[in-house]
C-alpha positions in Angstrom: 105.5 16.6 92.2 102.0 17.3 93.7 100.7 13.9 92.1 103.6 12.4 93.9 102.2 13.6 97.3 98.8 12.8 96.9 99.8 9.4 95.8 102.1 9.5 99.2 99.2 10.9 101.4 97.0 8.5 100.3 99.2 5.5 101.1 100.0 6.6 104.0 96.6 6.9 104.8 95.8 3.4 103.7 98.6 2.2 105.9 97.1 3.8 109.6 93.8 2.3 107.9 95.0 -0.9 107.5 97.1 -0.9 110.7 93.9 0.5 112.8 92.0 -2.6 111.8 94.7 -4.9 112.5 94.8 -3.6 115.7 91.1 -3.7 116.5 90.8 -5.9 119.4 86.7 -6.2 119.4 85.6 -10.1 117.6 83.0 -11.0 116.3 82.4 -13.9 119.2 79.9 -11.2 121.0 82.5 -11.2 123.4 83.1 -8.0 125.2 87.1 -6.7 125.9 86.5 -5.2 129.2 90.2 -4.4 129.5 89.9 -1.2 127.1 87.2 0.7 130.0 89.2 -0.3 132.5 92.4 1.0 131.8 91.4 4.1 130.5 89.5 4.9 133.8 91.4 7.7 135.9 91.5 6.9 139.7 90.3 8.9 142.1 93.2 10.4 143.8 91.3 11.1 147.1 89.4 8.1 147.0 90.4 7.2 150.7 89.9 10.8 151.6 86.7 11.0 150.4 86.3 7.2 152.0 87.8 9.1 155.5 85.6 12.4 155.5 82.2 10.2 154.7 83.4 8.4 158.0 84.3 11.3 160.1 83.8 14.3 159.0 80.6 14.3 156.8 77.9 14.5 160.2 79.3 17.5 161.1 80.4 19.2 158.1 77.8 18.2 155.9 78.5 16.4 152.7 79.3 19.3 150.6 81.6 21.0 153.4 79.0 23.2 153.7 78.5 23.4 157.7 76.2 25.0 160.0 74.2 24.1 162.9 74.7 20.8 164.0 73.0 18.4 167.2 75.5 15.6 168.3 74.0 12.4 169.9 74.4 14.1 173.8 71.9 16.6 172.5 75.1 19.7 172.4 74.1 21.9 169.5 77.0 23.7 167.5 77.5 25.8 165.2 80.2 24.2 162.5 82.1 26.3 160.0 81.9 26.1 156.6 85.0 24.8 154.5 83.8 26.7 151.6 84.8 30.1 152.2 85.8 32.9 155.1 87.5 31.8 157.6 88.4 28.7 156.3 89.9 30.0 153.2 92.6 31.7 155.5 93.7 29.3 157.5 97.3 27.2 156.6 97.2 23.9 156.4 99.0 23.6 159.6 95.8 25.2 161.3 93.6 22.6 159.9 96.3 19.9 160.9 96.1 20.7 164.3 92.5 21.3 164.5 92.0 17.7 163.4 94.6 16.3 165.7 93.6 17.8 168.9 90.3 18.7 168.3 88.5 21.6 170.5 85.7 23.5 170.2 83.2 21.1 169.7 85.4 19.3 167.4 86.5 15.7 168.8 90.6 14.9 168.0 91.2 12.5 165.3 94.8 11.4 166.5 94.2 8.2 168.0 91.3 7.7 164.8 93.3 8.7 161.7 97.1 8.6 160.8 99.1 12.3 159.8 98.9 10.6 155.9 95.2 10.3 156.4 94.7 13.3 158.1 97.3 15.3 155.4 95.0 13.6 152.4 91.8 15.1 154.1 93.3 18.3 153.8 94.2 17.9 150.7 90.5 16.8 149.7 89.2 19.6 151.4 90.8 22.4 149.5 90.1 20.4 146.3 86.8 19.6 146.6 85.6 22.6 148.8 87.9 25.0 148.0 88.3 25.0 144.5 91.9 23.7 144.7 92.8 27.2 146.4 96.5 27.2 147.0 96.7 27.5 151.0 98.0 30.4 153.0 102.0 30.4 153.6 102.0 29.3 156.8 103.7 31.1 159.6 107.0 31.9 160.0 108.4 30.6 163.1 110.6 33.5 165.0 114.3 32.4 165.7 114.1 34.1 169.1 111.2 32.4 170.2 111.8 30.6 173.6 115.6 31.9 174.0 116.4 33.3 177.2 117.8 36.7 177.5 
């Protein structure tokens, strides 16, 4: 019986052998298949994030996310915050949303600049690459109540 395996195993193993080489695409033309590379290449999910934040965001914020004292063009200095921890790290994304829509504090608004996608996607980039892929803060709950009349 254990002969019998063996003697299965081994075809078996000739088979994917054979088969393998069949299937080799390469020739012997010196011709390269380029295809292969290119399809196993993953895509950078936040590749128009990163595209977005090298636009905007990157003066200010530095190119690691890292912040800190900053001159604009008018000569205002500011201080920026870091992505990368404190205050940052406890802020919901709704924070950040708004912050990048309306701007303030030094910050110019991005709303007439980048669309909600975009600016969602820069977020989204921004935890990733700066915050370790943190999972954000719950974001606030809204009270029922809130602007009824009594």
């Amino acid at each position: 019986m254990t002969k019998r395996l063996l003697a299965v195993a081994i075809a078996l193993a000739v088979i994917a052998l054979a088969t393998a080489c069949k299937n080799d695409q390469s020739t012997t033309s010196g011709t390269t298949n380029t295809n292969r590379a290119s399809t196993q290449a993953t895509p950078d999910p936040f590749a128009t994030a990163r595209a977005n934040y090298e636009k905007h965001c990157k003066s200010c914020h530095g190119p690691n996310g890292e912040g800190g004292p900053v001159k604009l063009e008018d000569g205002t200095k500011l201080k920026v915050p870091t992505f990368r921890e404190g205050h940052a790290l406890r802020h919901p994304d709704s924070d950040f949303l708004k912050q990048i829509t309306k701007g303030g504090d030094g910050m110019p608004a991005f709303a007439d600049k980048l669309k909600p996608d975009e600016m969602n996607d820069l977020i989204r980039f921004v935890r990733h690459e700066f915050q370790g892929g943190i999972t954000p803060p719950a974001e606030p709950m809204k009270s029922p109540m809130k602007g009824m009349k009594m």
